[in-house]
C-alpha positions as CSV (number, residue, x, y, z in Angstrom):
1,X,4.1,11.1,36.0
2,X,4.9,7.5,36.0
3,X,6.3,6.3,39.2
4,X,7.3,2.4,39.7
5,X,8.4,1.1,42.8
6,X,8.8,-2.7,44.1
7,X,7.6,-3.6,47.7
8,X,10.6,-4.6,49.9
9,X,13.3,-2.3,47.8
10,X,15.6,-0.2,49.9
11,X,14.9,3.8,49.5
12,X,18.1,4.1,47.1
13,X,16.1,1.5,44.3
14,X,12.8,3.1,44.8
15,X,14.3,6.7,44.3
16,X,16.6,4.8,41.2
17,X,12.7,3.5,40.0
18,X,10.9,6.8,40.2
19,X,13.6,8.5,38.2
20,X,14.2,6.2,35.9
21,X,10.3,4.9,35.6
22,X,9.8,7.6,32.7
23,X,12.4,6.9,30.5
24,X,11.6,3.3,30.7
25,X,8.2,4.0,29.7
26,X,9.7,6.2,27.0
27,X,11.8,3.5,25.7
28,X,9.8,1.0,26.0
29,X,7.5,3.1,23.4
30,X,10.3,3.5,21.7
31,X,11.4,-0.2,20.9
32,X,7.8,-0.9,20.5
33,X,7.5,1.8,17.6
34,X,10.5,0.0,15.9
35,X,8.5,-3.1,15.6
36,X,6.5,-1.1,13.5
37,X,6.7,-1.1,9.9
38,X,4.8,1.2,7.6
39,X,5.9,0.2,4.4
40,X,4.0,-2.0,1.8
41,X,4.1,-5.7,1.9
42,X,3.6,-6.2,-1.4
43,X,6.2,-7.6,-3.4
44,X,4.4,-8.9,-6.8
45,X,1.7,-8.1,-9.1
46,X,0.2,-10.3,-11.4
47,X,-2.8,-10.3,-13.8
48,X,-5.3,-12.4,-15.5
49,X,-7.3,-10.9,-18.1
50,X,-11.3,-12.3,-19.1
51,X,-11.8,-12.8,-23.0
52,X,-14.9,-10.7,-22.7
53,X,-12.8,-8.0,-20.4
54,X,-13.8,-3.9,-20.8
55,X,-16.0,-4.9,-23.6
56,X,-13.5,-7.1,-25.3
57,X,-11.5,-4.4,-25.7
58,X,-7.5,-3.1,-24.4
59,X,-7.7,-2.3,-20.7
60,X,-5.0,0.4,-18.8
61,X,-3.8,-0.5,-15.7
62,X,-2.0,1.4,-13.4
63,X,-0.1,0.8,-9.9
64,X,0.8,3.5,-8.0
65,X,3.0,3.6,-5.1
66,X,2.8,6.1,-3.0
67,X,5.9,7.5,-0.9
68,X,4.4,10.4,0.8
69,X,1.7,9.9,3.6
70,X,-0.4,13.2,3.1
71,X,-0.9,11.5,-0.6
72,X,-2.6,8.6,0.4
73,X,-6.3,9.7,1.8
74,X,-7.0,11.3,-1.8
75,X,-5.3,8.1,-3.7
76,X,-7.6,6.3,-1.1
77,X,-11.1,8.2,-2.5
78,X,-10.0,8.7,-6.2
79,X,-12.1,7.2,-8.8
80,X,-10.4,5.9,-11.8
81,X,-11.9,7.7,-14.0
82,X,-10.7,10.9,-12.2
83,X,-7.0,9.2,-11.7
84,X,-6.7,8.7,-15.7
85,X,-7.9,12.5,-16.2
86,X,-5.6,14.0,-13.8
87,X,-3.0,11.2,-13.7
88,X,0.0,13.9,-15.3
89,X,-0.7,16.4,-13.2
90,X,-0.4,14.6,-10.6
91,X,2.4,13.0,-11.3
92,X,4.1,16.2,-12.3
93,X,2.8,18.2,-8.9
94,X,4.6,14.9,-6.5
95,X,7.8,14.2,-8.6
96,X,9.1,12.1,-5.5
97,X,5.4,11.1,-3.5
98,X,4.1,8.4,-6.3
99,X,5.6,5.9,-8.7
100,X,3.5,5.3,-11.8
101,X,3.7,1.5,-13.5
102,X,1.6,1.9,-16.5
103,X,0.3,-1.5,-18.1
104,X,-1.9,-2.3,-21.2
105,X,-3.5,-5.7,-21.0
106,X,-5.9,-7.5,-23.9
107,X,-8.5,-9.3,-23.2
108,X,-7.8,-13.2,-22.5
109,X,-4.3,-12.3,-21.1
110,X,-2.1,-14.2,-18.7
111,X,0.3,-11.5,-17.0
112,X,2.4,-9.6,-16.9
113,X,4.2,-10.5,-13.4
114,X,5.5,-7.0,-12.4
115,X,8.5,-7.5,-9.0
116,X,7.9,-4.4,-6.3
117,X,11.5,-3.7,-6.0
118,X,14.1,-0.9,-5.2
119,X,12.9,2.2,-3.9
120,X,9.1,0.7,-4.7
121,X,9.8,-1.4,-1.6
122,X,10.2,1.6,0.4
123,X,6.2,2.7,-0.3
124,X,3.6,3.2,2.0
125,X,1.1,2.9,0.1
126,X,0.2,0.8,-3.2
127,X,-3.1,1.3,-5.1
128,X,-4.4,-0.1,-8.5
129,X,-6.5,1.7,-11.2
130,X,-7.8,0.3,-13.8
131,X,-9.7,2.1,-16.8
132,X,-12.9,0.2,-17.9
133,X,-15.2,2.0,-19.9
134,X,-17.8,0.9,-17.7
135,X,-18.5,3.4,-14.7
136,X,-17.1,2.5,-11.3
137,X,-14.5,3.1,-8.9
138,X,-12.3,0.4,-10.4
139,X,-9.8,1.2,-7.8
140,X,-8.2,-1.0,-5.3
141,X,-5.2,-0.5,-2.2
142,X,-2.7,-3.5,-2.2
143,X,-0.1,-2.7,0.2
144,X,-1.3,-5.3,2.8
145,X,-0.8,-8.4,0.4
146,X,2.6,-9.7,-0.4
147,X,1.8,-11.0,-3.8
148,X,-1.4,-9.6,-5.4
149,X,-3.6,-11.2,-8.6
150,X,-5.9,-8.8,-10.2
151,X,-8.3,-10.6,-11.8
152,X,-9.8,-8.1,-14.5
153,X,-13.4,-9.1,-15.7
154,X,-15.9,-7.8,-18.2
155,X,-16.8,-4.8,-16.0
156,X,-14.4,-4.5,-13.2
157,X,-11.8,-6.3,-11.2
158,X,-11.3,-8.2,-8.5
159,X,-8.0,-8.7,-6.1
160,X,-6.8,-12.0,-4.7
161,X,-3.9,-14.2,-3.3
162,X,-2.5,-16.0,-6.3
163,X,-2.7,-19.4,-6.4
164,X,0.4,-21.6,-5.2
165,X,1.2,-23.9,-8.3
């Protein structure tokens, strides 16, 4: 049990602090809990694809958001080879836990710019698969970066800020 109590208080305020100590704590944990914000932070996505990217050849690219915290440990360990092969499934078992954005991208490609909006702002998770033919985890989480490049190379791919221009 919490108790508070200030030196020099008359017994009415201490009695007054001992009963009210807890629910200040409990408020206090409260408010603080508010301040918290689980949701991603991400708010664009852009890419930049090499010339010589997956073997010069087309590259899938997918962002999922994810709405439904039990979700996100598997997303977390998933390979992208194993989200491509089970990506329907999936998508069919959680009809309301993920989003799917599905991209194509060529080699030598600037873009697209894809805008987190809606109910994707509302995620609480965000993670990119990308499927080289190339083994690899070719997976990365986004949520904690408000804009997101995904630089996609010969073999894999590589996340950073984008450049301000």
């Amino acid at each position: 049990m919490v108790s508070l109590s200030w030196s020099g208080e008359g017994a009415a305020t201490g009695r007054f602090a001992r009963r009210a100590g807890p629910a200040a704590v409990l408020l206090a944990l409260t408010l603080a809990g508010c301040g918290t914000d689980s949701r991603i932070k991400t708010q664009t996505l852009d890419m930049e694809v090499a010339a010589n990217a997956n073997a010069d050849n087309a590259l899938a690219v997918d962002l999922v958001l994810v709405y439904d915290t039990t979700l996100i440990p598997a997303f977390a360990g998933m390979t992208s080879a194993d989200w491509f092969k089970n990506r329907e499934p999936m998508k069919l078992a959680n009809p309301t836990g993920i989003e799917v954005q599905t991209f194509e991208v060529i080699p030598g490609q600037r873009g697209p710019r894809y805008l987190i909006s809606g109910r994707g702002s509302d995620a609480l998770g965000a993670f990119v698969f990308a499927g080289y033919d190339s083994p690899g985890p070719h997976r990365a989480r986004i949520d904690g970066m408000p804009a997101v490049l995904l630089r996609l190379g010969e073999k894999d791919f590589a996340v950073a800020a984008p450049s301000l221009k």
